[in-house]
C-alpha angles and dihedrals in degrees: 000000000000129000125179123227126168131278120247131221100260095054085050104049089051094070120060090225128069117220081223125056121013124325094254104035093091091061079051113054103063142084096354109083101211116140102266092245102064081046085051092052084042102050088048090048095056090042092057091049086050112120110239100251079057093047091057094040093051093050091047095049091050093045088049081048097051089040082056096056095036085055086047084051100056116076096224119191098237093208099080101034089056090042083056087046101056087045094057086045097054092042096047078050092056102048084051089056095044088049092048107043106016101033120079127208122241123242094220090084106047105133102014122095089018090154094074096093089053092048088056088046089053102045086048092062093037083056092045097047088045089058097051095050087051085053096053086048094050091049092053088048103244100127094178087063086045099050090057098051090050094053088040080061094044095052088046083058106047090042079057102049093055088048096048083053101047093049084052098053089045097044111016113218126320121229117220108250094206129100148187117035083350097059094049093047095054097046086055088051089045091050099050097033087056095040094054091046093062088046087044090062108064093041087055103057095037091048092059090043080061091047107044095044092051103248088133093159085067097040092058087055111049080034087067088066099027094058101058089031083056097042099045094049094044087050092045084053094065086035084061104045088051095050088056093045099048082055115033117116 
């Protein structure tokens, strides 16, 4: 059930837009010491030179922002929504193993989008290096600068993951041609790799609902695991792809 209850200031003041007023009054209305009116003509005037791609970032950044206060004023019940949570995990866990290990690749597609290894590899680093960035901000205490690291993780990761499933149903996996110490070195960094990623899943995604509804005591806290679980497997990711590469025939 959902019951509302207002919003602090501190939630507030974490999203550049204000859920009262006009989307850009609150960037406004500190520190200048002009009368409101002549920052309200102003801020009109800005919005209507506004290219139009701006335009449409700008709106969809305010309406992300307003969906962000709205969730911090809902009091959620965390128990289903984790429970939902662990199911779509499993399932999603599921669909990868059968991929893996049931589905097999078609060979109308040997030789073509062979990019696509290169682009996971990519959008792992790019992840890596964005958590890392929303760990410096959080540590510096500017949590607007964080949040949008962390999505920006988030989105590298779930570009990724569409991208991970399509190469597999095109291609199908790719044994590691090495042997010997080196073998036996990449296939310890793909297990584990693989085996943290499943358990990554679920902590992502629990650690945002946290987040976004709020309930910033518990994020911290399921943050603490989820942050190195999501790093190493984003930088495993890359490990993986050289390795494959280096050795590839």
């Amino acid at each position: 059930m959902l019951r509302p209850r207002t919003a602090d200031a501190a939630t507030l003041n974490e999203c550049p837009v204000h859920v009262s007023g006009s989307p850009r009054q609150n960037e406004f209305a500190q520190g200048s010491g002009k009368p409101s009116a002549n920052r309200a003509r102003a801020t009109a005037h800005s919005v209507v030179m506004l290219p139009p791609l701006r335009r449409a970032l700008d709106d969809l950044r305010m309406g992300f922002c307003d969906l962000i206060v709205t969730m911090e004023q809902a009091h959620i019940s965390p128990r289903p929504v984790v429970g939902a949570i662990v199911v779509v995990s499993g399932l999603a866990v599921s669909f990868l193993l059968w991929l893996l290990y049931v589905h097999h690749a078609s060979a109308d597609f040997v030789g073509r989008w062979m990019f696509l290894p290169a682009l996971n590899a990519l959008l792992n680093g790019l992840c890596a290096i964005a958590l890392c960035v929303g760990l410096y901000f959080i540590k510096h205490h500017n949590k607007e600068a964080h949040r949008t690291s962390m999505l920006l993780a988030l989105a590298f990761s779930s570009v990724f993951l569409i991208s991970y499933i399509v190469n597999h149903a095109l291609h199908g996996d790719t044994i590691f041609p090495g042997r010997g110490p080196v073998r036996t070195l990449y296939l310890s960094i793909l297990a584990s790799h693989v085996i943290l990623a499943v358990v990554a899943l679920p902590m992502v995604l629990t650690t945002f609902f946290f987040s976004l509804t709020g309930r910033f005591a518990m994020h911290r806290r399921i943050a603490r695991l989820t942050f190195p679980i999501w790093l190493y497997v984003s930088i495993t990711g890359v490990v993986v792809f050289v390795f494959l590469k280096a050795y590839a025939d």
